[in-house]
DRENLUM-520415 format. One record per residue (C-alpha): residue number from 0; residue in three letters; x, y, z. Coordinates in steps of 0.05 Angstrom, whole numbers, plus 32768, in hexadecimal, padded with zeros to 4 digits. Layout:
> NUM:ALA:X:Y:Z
...
//
This chain:
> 0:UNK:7DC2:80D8:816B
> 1:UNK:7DE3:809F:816F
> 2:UNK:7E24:808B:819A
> 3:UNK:7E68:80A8:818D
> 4:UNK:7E93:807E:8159
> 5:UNK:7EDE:807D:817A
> 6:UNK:7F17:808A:8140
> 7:UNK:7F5F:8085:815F
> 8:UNK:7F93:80B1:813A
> 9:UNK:7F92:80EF:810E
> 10:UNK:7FB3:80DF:80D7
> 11:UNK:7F9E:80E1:808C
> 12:UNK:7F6C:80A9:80A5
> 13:UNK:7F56:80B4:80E1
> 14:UNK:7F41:80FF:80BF
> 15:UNK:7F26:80E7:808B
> 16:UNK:7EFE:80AF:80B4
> 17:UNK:7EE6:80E1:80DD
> 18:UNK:7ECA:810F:80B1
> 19:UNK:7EA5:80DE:8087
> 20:UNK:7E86:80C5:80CB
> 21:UNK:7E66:810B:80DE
> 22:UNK:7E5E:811C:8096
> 23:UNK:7E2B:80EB:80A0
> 24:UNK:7E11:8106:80E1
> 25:UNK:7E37:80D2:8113
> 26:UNK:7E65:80F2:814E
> 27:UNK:7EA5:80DC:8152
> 28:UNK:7ED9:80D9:8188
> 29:UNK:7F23:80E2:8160
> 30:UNK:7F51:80D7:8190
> 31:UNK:7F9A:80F3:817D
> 32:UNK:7FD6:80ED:81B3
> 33:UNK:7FF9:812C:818A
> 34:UNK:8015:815A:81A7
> 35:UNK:8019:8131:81F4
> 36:UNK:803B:8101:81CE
> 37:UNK:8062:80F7:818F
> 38:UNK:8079:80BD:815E
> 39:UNK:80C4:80BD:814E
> 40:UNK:80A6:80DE:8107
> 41:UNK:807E:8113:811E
> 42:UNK:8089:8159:8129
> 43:UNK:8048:8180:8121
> 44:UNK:800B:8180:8156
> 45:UNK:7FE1:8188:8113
> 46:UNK:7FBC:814F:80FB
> 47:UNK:7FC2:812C:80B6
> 48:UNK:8012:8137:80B9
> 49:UNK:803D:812C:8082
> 50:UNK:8075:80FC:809C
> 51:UNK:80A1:80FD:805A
> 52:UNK:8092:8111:8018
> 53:UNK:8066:8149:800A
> 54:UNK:8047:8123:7FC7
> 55:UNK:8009:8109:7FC4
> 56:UNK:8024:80E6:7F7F
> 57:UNK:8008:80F2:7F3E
> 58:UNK:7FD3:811A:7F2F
> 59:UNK:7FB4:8106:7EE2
> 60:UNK:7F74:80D7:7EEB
> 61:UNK:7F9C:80A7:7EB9
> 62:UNK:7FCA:8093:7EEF
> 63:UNK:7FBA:8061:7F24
> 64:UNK:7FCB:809F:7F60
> 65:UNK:7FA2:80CE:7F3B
> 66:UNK:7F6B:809E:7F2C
> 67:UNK:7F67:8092:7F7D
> 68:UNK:7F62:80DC:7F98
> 69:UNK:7F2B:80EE:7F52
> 70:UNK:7F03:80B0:7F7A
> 71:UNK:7F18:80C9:7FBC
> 72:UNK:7F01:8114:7FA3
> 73:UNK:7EBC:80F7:7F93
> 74:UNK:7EAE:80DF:7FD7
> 75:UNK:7EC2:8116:7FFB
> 76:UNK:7F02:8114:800C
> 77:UNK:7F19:8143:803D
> 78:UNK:7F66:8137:8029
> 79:UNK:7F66:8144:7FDF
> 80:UNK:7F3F:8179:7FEB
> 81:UNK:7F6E:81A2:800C
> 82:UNK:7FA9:8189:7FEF
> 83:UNK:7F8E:81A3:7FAD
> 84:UNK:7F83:81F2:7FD9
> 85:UNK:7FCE:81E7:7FF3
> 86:UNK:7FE5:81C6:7FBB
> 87:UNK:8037:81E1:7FA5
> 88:UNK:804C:81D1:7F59
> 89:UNK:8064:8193:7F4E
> 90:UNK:805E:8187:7F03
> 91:UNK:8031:8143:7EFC
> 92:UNK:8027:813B:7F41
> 93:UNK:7FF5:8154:7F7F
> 94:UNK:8027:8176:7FB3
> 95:UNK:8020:81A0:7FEC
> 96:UNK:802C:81CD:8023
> 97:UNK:8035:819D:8054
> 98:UNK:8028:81C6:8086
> 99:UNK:7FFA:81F5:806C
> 100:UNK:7FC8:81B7:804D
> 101:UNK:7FD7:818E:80A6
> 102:UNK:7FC6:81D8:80B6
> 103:UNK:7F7F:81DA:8085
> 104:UNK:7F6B:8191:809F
> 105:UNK:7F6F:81A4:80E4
> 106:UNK:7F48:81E1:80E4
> 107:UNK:7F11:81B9:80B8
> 108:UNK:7F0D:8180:80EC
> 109:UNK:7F0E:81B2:8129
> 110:UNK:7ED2:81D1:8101
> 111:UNK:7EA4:8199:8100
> 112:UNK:7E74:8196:8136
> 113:UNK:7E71:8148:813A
> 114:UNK:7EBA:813C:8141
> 115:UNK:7ED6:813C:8185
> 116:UNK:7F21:813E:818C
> 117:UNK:7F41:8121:81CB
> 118:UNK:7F91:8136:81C8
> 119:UNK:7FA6:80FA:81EC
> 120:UNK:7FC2:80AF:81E7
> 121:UNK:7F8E:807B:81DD
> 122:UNK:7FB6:803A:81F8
> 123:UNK:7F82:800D:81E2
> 124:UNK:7F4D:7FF9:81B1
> 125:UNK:7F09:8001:81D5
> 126:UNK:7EE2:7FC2:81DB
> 127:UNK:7E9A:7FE0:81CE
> 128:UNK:7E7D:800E:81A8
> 129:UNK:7E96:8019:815B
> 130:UNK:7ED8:802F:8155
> 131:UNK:7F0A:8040:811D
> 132:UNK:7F54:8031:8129
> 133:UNK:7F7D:805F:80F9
> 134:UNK:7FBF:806F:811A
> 135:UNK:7FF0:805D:80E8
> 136:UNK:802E:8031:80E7
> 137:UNK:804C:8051:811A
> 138:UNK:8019:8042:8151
> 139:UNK:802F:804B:819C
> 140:UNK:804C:800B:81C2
> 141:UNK:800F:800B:81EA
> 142:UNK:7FE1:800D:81B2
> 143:UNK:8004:7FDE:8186
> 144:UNK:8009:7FA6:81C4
> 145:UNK:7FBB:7FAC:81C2
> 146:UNK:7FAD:7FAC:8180
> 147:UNK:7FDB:7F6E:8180
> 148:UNK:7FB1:7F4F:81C0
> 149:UNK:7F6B:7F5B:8191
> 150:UNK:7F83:7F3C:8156
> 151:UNK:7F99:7F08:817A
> 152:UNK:7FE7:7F01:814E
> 153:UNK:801E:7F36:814E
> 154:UNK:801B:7F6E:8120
> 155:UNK:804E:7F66:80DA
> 156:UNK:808C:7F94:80E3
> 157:UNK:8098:7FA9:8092
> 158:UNK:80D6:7FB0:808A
> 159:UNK:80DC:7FA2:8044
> 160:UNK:80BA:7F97:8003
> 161:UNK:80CC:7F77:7FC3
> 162:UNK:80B1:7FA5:7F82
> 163:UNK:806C:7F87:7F51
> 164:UNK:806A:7F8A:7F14
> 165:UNK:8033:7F89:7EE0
> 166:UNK:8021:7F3F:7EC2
> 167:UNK:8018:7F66:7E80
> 168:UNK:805B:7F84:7E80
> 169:UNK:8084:7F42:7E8C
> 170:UNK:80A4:7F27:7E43
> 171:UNK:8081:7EE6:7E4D
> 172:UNK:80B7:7EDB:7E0D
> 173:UNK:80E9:7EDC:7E40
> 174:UNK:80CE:7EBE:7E75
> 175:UNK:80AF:7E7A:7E85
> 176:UNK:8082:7E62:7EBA
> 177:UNK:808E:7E1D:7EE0
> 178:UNK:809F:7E10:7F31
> 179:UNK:80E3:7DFB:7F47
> 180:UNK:80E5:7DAB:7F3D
> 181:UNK:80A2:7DA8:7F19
> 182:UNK:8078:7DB3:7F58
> 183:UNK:8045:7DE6:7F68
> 184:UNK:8030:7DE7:7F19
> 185:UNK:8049:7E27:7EF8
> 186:UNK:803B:7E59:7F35
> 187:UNK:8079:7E79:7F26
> 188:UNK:808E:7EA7:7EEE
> 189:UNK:80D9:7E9D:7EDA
> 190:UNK:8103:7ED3:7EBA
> 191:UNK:8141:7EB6:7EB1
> 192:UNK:818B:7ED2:7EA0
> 193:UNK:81CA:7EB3:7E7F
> 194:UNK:820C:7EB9:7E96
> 195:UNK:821B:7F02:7E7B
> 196:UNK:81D7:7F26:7E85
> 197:UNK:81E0:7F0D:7EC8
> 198:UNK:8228:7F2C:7ED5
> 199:UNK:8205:7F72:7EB8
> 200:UNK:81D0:7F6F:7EEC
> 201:UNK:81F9:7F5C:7F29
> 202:UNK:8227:7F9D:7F15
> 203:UNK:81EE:7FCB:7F13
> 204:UNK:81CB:7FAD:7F4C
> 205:UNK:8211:7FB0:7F81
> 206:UNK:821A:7FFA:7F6C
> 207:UNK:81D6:8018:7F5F
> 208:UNK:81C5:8051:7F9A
> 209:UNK:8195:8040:7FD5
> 210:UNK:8160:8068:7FF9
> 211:UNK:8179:8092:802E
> 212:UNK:8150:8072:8073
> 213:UNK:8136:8095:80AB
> 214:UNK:815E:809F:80F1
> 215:UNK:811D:8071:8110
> 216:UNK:8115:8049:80D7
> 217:UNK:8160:802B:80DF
> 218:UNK:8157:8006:811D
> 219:UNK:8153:7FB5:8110
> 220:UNK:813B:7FC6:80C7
> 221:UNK:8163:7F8F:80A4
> 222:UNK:814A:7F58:80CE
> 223:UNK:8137:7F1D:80A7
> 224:UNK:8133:7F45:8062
> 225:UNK:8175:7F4B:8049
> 226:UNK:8174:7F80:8009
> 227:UNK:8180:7F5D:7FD1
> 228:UNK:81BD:7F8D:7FC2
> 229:UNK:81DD:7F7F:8007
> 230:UNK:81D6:7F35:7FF6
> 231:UNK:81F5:7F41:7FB7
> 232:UNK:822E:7F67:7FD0
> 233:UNK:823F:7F28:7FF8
> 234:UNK:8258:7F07:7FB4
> 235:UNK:824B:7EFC:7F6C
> 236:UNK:8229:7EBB:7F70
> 237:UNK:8203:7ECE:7FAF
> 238:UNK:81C5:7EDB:7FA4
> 239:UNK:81C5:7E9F:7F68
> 240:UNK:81CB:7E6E:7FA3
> 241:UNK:8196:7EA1:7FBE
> 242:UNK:8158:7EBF:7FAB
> 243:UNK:816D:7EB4:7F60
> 244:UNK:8185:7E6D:7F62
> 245:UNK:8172:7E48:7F21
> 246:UNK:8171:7E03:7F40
> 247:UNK:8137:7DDA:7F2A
> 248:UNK:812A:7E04:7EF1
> 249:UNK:812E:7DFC:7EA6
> 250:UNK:8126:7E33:7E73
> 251:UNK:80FA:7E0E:7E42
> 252:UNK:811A:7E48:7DFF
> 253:UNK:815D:7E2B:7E14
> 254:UNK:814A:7DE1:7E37
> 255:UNK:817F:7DF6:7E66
> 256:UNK:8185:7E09:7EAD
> 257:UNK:8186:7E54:7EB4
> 258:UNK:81C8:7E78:7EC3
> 259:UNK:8199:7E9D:7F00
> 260:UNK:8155:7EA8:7F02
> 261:UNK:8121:7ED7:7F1D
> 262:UNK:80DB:7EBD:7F3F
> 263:UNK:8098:7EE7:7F37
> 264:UNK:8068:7ED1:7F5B
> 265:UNK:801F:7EE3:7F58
> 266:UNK:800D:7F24:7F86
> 267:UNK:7FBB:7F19:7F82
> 268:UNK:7F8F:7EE6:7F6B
> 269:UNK:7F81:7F07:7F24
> 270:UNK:7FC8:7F01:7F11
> 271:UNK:7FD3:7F45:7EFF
> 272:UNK:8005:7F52:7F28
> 273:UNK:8045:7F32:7F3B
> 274:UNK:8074:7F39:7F6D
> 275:UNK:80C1:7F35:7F66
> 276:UNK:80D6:7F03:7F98
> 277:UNK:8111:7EFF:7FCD
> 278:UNK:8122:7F4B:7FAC
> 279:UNK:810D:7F7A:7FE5
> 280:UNK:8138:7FAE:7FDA
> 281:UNK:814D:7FF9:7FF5
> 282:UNK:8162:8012:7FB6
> 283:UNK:8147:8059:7F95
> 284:UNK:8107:804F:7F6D
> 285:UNK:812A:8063:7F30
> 286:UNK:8167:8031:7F3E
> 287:UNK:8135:8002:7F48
> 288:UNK:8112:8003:7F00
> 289:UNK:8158:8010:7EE2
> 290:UNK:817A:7FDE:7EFB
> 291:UNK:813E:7F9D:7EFF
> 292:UNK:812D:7FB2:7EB6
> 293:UNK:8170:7F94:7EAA
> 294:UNK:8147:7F50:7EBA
> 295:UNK:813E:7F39:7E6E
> 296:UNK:80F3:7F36:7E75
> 297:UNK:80E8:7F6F:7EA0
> 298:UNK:8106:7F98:7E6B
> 299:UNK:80C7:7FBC:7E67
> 300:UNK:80AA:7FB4:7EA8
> 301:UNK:8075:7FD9:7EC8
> 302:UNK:807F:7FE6:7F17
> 303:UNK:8045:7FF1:7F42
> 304:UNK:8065:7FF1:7F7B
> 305:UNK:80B5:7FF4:7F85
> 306:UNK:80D2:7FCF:7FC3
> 307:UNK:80DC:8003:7FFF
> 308:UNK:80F7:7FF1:8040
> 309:UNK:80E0:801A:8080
> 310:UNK:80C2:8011:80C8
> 311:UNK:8073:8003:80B0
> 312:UNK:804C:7FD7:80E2
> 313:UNK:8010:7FBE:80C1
> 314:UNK:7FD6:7F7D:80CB
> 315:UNK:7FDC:7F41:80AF
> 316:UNK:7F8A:7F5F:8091
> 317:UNK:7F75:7F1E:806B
> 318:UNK:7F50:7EF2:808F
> 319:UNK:7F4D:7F30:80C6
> 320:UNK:7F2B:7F68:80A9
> 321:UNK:7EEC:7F66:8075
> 322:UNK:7EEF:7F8F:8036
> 323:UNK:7EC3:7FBF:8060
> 324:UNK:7EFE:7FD4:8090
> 325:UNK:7EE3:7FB9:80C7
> 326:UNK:7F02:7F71:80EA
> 327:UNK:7EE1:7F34:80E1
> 328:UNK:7ED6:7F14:8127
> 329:UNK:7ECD:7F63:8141
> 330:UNK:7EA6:7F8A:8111
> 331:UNK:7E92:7FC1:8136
> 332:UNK:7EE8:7FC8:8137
> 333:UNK:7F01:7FEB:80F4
> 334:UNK:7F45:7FFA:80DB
> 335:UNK:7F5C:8033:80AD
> 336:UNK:7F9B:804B:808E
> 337:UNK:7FE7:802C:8083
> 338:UNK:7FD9:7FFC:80BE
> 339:UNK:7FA0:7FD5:808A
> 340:UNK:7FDB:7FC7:805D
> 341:UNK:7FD2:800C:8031
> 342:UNK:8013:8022:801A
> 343:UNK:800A:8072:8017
> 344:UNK:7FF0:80B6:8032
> 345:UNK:7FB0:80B2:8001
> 346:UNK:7FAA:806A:7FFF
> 347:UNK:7FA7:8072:8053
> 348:UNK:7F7B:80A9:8046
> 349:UNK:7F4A:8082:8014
> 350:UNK:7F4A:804E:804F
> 351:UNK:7F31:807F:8083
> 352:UNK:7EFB:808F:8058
> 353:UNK:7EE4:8045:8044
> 354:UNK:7EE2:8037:8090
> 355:UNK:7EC0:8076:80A2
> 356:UNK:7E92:8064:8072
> 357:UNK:7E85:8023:8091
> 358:UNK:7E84:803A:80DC
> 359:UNK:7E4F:806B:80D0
> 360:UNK:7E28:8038:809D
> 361:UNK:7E31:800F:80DE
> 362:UNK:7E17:803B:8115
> 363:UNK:7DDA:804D:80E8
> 364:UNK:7DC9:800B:80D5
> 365:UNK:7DDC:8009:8090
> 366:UNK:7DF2:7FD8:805B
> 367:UNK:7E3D:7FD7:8056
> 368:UNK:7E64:8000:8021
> 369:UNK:7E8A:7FE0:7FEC
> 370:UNK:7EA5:8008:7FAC
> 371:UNK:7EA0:7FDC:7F6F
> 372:UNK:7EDC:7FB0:7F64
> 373:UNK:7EF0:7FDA:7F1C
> 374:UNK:7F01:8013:7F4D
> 375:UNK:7F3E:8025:7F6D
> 376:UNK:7F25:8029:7FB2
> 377:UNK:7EF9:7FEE:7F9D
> 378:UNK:7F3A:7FC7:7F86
> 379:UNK:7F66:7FDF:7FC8
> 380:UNK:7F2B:7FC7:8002
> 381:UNK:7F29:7F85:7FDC
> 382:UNK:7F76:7F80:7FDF
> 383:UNK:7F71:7F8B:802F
> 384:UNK:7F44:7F4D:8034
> 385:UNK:7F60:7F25:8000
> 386:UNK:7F73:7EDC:8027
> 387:UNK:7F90:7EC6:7FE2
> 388:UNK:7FC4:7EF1:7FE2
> 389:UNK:7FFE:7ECB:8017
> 390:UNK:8039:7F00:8019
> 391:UNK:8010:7F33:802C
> 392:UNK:8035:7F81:8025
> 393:UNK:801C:7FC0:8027
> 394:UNK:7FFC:7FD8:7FE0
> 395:UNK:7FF4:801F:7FBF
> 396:UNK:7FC1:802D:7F8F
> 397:UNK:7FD3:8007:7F4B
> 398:UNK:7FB1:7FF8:7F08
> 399:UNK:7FC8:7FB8:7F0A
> 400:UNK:7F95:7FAC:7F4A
> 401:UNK:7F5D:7FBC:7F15
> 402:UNK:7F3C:7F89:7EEA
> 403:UNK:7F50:7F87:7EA4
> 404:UNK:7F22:7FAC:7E73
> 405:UNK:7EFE:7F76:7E4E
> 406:UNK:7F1A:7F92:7E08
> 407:UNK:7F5E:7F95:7E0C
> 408:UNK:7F87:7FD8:7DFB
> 409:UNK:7FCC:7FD8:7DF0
> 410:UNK:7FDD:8020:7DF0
> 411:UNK:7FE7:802F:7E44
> 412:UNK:7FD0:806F:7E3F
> 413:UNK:7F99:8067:7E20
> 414:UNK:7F87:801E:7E4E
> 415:UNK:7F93:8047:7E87
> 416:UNK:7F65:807E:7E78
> 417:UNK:7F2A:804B:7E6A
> 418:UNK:7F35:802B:7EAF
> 419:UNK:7F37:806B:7EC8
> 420:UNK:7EF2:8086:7EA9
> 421:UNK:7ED4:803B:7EB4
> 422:UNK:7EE5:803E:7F00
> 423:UNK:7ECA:808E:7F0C
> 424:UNK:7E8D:8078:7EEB
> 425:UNK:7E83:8045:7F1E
> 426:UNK:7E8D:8070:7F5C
> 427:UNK:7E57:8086:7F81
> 428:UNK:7E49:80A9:7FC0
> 429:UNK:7E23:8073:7FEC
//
């Protein structure tokens, strides 16, 4: 038999990391400082807690959420299996009993003769041996000092994301690519505003509603990422000598110098995604798409990911971490969950598999595992170790991370289902 793998934290990855491991017949160590110890978010000495929704997202393999957990499902997944037995009606979506499914995951963990659980802090990554780091975004001080020390730069303190968009959903009609003062080529994607669609916007944007924020996520959160709607609340023509200035600019339907302009930039190297830049933003997610869509050509935009703000402390995983989980200068070191730069309780969870995967392939002397790149665990481990992308932010699953079917389909529903059917296909157990 060979030597006990180490995973640290048990969380939706560090379970699922663990499981896969002695699925596979390798003992693990899982080291969980619950209930000795507790984050500022955690209540329950159960493992795989649910910090704040209960929603797993949607459910229907057409959807980018639903996609991930039928790809999650067909690996084993210990996660969606039981939130499907505890699962409370939520019309489209996969909810549960959060602490009937924590409850379920616990006693299956306990139950597995390979899994050792060790209810105390683990200050430090070990040096030797293979070892999984899952514990979260909310590591201990201790913990997140070494983890700081081994990847030899501090750890990135999210406390604020702009939204993406879709390429295919920008009106390119309304829009025009070029950089500010002709340089950088046309890197940038322009959607530009006159004088009164601007006025409209910056009255929705000052009094659209904001997300309610946690008592521990409150502390220092505005620190160098001012919301755009505080910024705007500062004055009318703030943020157009800010984020939306339209100096060095000019809209080539009008030959004119836009009245204010918003920048997307690229979010990965395909292009199919683009980020909405200097508009981090705490407002609701349905604020968010009402009140951007106001953006002449984001009229029909497609989010993949709104902006959130929240305490999240994540690696900087490009140029740190392989595709495989594990880091580059250490790899018998691996890291799973929201600390990779996943953005979500199954996204963590589709982590902690990928890495257990990968620790056990590891210990036994196996070939790496890598799910094709037309997948949507495929599409999220090649996110993680992406160096192209610069701004790196936490990412959820999204279609837009696929590659394009080679026909294209115009009807979403129907596009969506194909990469959905074209990705299952290419899943399989390694």
């Amino acid at each position: 038999m060979t030597e006990p793998v180490t995973v640290i934290g048990g969380g939706f990855a560090g379970c699922e990391a663990a499981m896969q491991l002695a699925k596979r017949g390798v003992p693990v160590r899982l080291y969980e400082m619950k209930p000795k110890k507790y984050s500022p978010a955690h209540k329950s000495e159960n493992l795989c807690e649910l910090v704040c929704s209960n929603s797993f997202k949607a459910a229907r393999v057409e959807s980018a959420a639903g996609l991930l957990k039928a790809e999650m499902e067909k690996l084993g997944s210990v996660c969606v299996k039981y939130a499907k037995e505890n699962a409370v009606p939520a019309g489209g979506a996969l909810a549960v009993d959060r602490d009937l499914f924590s409850a379920a995951v616990t006693k299956a963990v306990l139950a597995e003769p390979l899994i050792e659980i060790v209810r105390e802090e683990c200050a430090s990554v070990p040096r030797s041996g293979i070892v999984i780091v899952a514990a979260g975004p909310l590591a201990s001080e201790a913990l997140s000092a070494d983890i700081e020390n081994l990847c030899g730069a501090p750890l990135s303190f999210f406390d604020a994301a702009a939204p993406i968009v879709t390429a295919e959903s920008i009106d390119m009609a309304r829009a025009f690519t070029q950089s500010r003062y002709e340089k950088g080529g046309d890197d940038y994607v322009n959607c530009p505003m006159n004088k009164a669609e601007y006025e409209a916007f910056y009255e929705a944007l000052i009094s659209a509603e904001t997300a309610v924020l946690h008592d521990f996520e409150k502390d220092g959160i505005y620190e160098g990422c001012m919301p755009i709607e505080v910024m705007a609340k500062r004055g009318e023509n703030t943020i157009r000598f800010g984020p939306m200035k339209p100096v060095g600019l000019r809209d080539p339907a009008t030959g004119h110098r836009p009245w204010a302009v918003l920048q997307l930039r690229k979010e990965n190297a395909a292009g199919t995604l683009f980020n909405l830049v200097g508009f981090q933003t705490n407002l609701k997610f349905g604020e968010q798409q009402r009140v951007f869509s106001l953006i002449p050509a984001l009229k029909n935009a497609e989010f993949v990911r709104y902006g959130v703000m929240h305490r999240n402390t994540f690696l900087k995983s490009p140029g740190l971490l392989t595709s495989h989980f594990n880091m580059i200068e250490h790899p018998d070191i691996f890291f799973a969950g929201q600390i990779t730069g996943v953005e979500g309780y199954m996204e963590s969870a589709a982590a902690g598999i990928l890495a257990g995967i990968n620790a056990a392939n590891r210990a036994l002397g196996k070939e790496p595992f890598l799910p094709p790149e037309i997948s949507m665990l495929g599409a999220l481990a090649r996110y993680i170790a992406d160096t192209s992308v610069k701004d790196f932010q936490p990412m959820g699953a999204a279609m837009g991370l696929l590659p394009p079917l080679d026909t294209k389909i115009r009807d979403k529903k129907q596009r969506y289902a194909m990469l959905a059917q074209r990705a299952l296909d290419s899943i399989k157990e390694p």
